[in-house]
Structures are given as structure tokens and as C-alpha cells.
C-alpha positions as CSV (number, residue, x, y, z in Angstrom):
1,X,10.5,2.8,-19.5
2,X,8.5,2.6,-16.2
3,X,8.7,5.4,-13.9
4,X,6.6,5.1,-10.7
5,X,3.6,2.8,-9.2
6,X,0.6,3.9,-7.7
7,X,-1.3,1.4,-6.0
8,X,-4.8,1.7,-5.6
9,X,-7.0,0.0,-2.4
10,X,-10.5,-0.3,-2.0
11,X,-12.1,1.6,0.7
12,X,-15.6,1.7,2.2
13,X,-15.4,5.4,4.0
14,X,-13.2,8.2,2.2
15,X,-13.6,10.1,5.5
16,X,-12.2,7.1,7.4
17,X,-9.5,6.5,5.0
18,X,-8.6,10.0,4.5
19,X,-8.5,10.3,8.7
20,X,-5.8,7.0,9.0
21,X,-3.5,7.7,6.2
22,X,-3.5,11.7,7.5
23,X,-4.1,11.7,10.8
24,X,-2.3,8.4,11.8
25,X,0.3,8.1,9.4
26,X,1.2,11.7,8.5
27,X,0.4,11.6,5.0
28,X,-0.6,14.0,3.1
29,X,-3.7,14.5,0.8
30,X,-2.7,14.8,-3.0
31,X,-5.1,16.3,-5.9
32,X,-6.3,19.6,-6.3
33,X,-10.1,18.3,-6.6
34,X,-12.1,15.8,-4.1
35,X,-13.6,13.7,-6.2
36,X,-16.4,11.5,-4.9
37,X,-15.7,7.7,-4.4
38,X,-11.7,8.6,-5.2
39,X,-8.4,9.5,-2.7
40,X,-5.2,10.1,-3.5
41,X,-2.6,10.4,-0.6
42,X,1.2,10.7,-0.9
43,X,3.7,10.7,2.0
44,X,7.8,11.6,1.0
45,X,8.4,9.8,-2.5
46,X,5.0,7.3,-2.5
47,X,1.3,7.7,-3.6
48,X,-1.4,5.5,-2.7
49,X,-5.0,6.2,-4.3
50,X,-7.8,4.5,-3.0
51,X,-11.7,3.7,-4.8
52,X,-14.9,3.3,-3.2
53,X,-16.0,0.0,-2.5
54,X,-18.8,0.6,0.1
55,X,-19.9,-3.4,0.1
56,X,-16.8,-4.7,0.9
57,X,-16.3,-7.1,3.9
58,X,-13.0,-6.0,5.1
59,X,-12.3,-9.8,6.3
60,X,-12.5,-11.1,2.6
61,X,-10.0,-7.6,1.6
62,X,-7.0,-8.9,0.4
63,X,-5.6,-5.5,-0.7
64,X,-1.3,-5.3,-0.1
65,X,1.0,-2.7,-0.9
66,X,4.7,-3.5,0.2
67,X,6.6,0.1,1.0
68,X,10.1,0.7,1.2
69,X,12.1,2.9,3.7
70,X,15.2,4.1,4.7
71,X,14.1,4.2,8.8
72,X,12.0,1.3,9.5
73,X,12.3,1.8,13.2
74,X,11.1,5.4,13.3
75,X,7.6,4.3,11.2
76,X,7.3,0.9,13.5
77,X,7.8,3.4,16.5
78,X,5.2,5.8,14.8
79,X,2.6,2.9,14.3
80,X,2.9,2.0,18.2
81,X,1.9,5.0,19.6
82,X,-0.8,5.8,17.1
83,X,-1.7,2.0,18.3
84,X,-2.4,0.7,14.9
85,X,-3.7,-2.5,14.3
86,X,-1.0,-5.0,13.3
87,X,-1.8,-8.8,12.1
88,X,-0.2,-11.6,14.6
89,X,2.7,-12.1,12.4
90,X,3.6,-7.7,11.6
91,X,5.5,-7.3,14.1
92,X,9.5,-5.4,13.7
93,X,11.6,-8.8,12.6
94,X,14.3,-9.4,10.0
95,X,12.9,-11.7,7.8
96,X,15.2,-14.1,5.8
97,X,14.9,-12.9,2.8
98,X,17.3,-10.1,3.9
99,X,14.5,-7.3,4.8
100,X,13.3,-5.7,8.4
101,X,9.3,-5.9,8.0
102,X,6.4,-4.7,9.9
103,X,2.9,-4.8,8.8
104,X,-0.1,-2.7,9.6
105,X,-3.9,-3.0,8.8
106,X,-5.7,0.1,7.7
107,X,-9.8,0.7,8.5
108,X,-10.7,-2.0,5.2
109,X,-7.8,-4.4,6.2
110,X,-5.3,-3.4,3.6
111,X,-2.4,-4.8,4.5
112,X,0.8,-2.0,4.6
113,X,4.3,-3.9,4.9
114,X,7.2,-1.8,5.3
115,X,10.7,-2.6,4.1
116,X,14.1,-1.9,4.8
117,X,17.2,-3.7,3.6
118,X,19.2,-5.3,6.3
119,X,23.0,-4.6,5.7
């Protein structure tokens, strides 16, 4: 039996990492040790862990993690005023595949789609 995922990104600057996902998207830190090169962050029900990859050219970063939610408008609100990045095509839209999606880039250009099933 599966149980969860955890999805793990590169990133080139913990600090920088650590600084979006808390500071930006309200997560919160998880672990009881900082260990070098590694981040773990966890907001509500979801973890995401990141690894150092200092060499990494964030335009060749193909990194995706697609995250459900039950109040897509409240994080699409949230991720205008922080005045994150968002690709041409992330903005709030029902898609026709029966989900409202936005997308957001983080500081290595992983790509963050939030979900929520239209009813």
C-alpha cells in the first residue's frame, strides 16, 4: 500500500528556497536537524524536500509538482500579492480536463500547479 509522496526539487540556494516556500507561501520548515545541501518544507497535509544542485541553470529546470486544494482562489489570491512569478500560460482558468489551475515558478523555476476539482 502507498501512503504519501514527497517530491523532491533541486535547488541552488537553501537560504533562497527556504525564504520563498516560508516567507512567500506560508510554509513551514519540517525536520528537526538542518542538514547541509537538504530542505524539507510542509504546508497543511503536503511535503516538498528539496537537494542542492548549485550548477543548475534554472532555464534548463524542468522540476513540477502538481498540488491539490480545496480553495484554489484563496492560494491564487495569496500568489498575487506576494507577486510571484507565474509562466504566460499559470494563470486562474478551468482547464478542460475538469480542474481550476494556476502555476507559479519558484527561485530555480520549479514549476508549482495548483489543483482544484471543478464541480
Amino acid at each position: 500500500m502507498l501512503t504519501d509522496i514527497h517530491p523532491k526539487l533541486p535547488m541552488r540556494d537553501k537560504a533562497v528556497t527556504r525564504d520563498f516556500y516560508i516567507n512567500k507561501l506560508d510554509f513551514q520548515e519540517f525536520g528537526r536537524a538542518d542538514f547541509d545541501g537538504y530542505l524539507m518544507v510542509q504546508k497543511d497535509q503536503i511535503q516538498i524536500h528539496f537537494f542542492e544542485f548549485k550548477d543548475i541553470d534554472p532555464k534548463e529546470n524542468y522540476g513540477q509538482v502538481y498540488i491539490r486544494t480545496d480553495n484554489i482562489e484563496k492560494w491564487y489570491q495569496l500568489a498575487l500579492e506576494k507577486k510571484i512569478i507565474m509562466p504566460d500560460a499559470g494563470h486562474l482558468q478551468i482547464k478542460p480536463w475538469g480542474q481550476k489551475e494556476f502555476s507559479l515558478l519558484d527561485p530555480d523555476n520549479n514549476l508549482l500547479t495548483f489543483g482544484q476539482p471543478v464541480f
